[in-house]
VOROLO-729679 format. One record per atom (N, C-alpha, C): residue number from 1; residue in three letters; atom name; x, z, y. Coordinates in Angstrom, 3 decimals. Example, Ala and Ser with C-alpha at 12.3 -4.5 7.8 and 13.67 -1.06 7.14 Angstrom:
BEGIN
num	residuo	atomo	east	up	north
1	ALA	N	13.190	7.800	-5.690
1	ALA	CA	12.300	7.800	-4.500
1	ALA	C	13.200	7.800	-3.300
2	SER	N	12.850	7.080	-2.250
2	SER	CA	13.670	7.140	-1.060
2	SER	C	12.900	7.870	0.030
***
This chain:
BEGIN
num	residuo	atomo	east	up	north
1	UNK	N	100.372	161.031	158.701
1	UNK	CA	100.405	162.357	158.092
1	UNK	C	99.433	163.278	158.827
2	UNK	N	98.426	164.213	157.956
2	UNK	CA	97.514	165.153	158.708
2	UNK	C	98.502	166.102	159.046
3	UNK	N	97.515	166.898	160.304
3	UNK	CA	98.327	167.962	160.591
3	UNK	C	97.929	169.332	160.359
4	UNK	N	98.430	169.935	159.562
4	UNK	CA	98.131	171.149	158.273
4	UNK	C	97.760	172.424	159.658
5	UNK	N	96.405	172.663	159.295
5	UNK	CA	96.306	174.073	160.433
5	UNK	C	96.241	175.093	159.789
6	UNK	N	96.648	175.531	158.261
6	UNK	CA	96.427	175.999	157.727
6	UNK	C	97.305	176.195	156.514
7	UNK	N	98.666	176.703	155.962
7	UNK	CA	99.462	176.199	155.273
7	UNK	C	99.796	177.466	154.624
8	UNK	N	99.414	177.919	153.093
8	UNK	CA	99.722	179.201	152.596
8	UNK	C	100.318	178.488	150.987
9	UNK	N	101.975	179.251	150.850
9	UNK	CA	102.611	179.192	149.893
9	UNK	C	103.010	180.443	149.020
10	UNK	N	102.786	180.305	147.518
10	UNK	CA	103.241	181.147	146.797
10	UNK	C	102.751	182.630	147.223
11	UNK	N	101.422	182.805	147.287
11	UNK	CA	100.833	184.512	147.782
11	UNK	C	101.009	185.089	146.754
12	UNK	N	101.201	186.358	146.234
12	UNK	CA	101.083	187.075	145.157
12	UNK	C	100.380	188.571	145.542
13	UNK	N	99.918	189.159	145.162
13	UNK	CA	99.017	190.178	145.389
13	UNK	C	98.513	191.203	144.250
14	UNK	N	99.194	192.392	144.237
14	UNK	CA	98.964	193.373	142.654
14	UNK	C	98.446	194.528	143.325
15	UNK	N	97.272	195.284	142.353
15	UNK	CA	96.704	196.230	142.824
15	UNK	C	97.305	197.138	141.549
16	UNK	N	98.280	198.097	142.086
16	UNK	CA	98.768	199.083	140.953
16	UNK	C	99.718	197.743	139.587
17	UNK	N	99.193	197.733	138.673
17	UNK	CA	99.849	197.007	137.495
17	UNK	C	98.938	195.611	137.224
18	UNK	N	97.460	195.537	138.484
18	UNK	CA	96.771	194.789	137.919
18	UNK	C	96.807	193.175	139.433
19	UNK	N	96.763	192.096	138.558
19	UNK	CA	97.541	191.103	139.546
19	UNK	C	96.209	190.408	140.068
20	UNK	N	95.910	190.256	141.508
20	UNK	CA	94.893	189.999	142.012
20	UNK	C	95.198	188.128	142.557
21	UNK	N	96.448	188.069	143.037
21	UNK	CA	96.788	186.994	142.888
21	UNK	C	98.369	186.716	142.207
22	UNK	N	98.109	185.404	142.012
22	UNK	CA	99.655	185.312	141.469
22	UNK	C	99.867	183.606	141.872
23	UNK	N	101.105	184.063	142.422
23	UNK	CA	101.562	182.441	143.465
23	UNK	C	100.708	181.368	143.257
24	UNK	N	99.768	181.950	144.744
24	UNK	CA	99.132	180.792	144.867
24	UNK	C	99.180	180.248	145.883
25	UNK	N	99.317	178.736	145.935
25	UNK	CA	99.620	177.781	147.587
25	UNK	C	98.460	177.210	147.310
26	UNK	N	97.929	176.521	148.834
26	UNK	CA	97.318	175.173	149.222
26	UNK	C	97.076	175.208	151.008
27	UNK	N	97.094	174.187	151.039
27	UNK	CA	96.971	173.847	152.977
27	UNK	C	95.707	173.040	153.275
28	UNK	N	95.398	173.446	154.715
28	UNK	CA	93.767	172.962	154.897
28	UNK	C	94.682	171.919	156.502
29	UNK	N	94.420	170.695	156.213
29	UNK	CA	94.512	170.109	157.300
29	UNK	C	93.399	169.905	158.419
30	UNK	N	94.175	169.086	159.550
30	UNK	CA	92.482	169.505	160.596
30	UNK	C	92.060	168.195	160.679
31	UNK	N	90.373	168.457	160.676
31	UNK	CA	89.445	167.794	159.991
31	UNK	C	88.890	168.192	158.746
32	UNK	N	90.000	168.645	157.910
32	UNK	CA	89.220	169.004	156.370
32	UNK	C	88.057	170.226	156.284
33	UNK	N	87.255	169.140	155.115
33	UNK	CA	86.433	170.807	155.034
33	UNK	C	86.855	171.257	153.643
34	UNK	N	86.616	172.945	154.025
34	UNK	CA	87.156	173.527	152.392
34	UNK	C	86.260	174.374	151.734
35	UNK	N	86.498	174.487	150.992
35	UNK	CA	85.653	175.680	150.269
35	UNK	C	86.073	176.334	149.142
36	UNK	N	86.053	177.296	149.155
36	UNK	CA	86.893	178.506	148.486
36	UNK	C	85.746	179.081	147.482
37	UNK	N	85.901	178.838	146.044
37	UNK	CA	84.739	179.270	145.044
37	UNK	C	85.606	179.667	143.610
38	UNK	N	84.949	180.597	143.421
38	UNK	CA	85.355	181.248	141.969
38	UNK	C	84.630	182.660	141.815
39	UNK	N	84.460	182.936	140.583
39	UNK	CA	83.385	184.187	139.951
39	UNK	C	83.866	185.230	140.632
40	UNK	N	83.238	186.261	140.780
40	UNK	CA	83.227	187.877	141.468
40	UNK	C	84.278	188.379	140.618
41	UNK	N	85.224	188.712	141.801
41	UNK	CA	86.246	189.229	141.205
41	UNK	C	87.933	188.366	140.824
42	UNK	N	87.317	186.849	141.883
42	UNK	CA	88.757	186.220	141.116
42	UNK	C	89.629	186.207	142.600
43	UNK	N	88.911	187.413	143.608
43	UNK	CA	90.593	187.245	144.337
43	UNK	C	90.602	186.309	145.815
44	UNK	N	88.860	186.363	146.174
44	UNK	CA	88.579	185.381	147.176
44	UNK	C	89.061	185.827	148.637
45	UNK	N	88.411	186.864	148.131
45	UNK	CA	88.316	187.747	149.658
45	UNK	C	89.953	188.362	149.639
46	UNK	N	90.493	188.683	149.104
46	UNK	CA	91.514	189.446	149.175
46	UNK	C	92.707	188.235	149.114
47	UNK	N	92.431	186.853	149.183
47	UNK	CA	93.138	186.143	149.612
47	UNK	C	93.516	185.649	151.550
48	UNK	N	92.053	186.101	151.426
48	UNK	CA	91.598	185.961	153.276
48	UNK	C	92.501	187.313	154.027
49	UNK	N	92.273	188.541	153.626
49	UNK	CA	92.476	189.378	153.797
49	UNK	C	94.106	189.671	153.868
50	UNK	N	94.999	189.095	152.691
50	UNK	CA	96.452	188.698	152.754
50	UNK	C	97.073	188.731	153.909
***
């Protein structure tokens, strides 16, 4: 079994009425490489920021 250095479940995140995230999980084990991609505006940075 890897060992997860990195383990985020169910985030949710609303700005006023508007939903920036909505339960989102995944875990980065060590060794893995990751990469975090989606269009301007889907919630990248403000997942880091969480």
């Amino acid at each position: 079994m890897c060992e997860k250095v990195i383990d985020v479940q169910n985030i949710s995140k609303k700005f006023g009425k508007s939903s920036a995230l909505q339960d989102v999980s995944f875990s980065i084990s060590k060794g893995e490489i990751f990469g975090f991609l989606g269009p301007s505006g889907s919630g990248k940075t403000t997942i880091f920021e969480y």
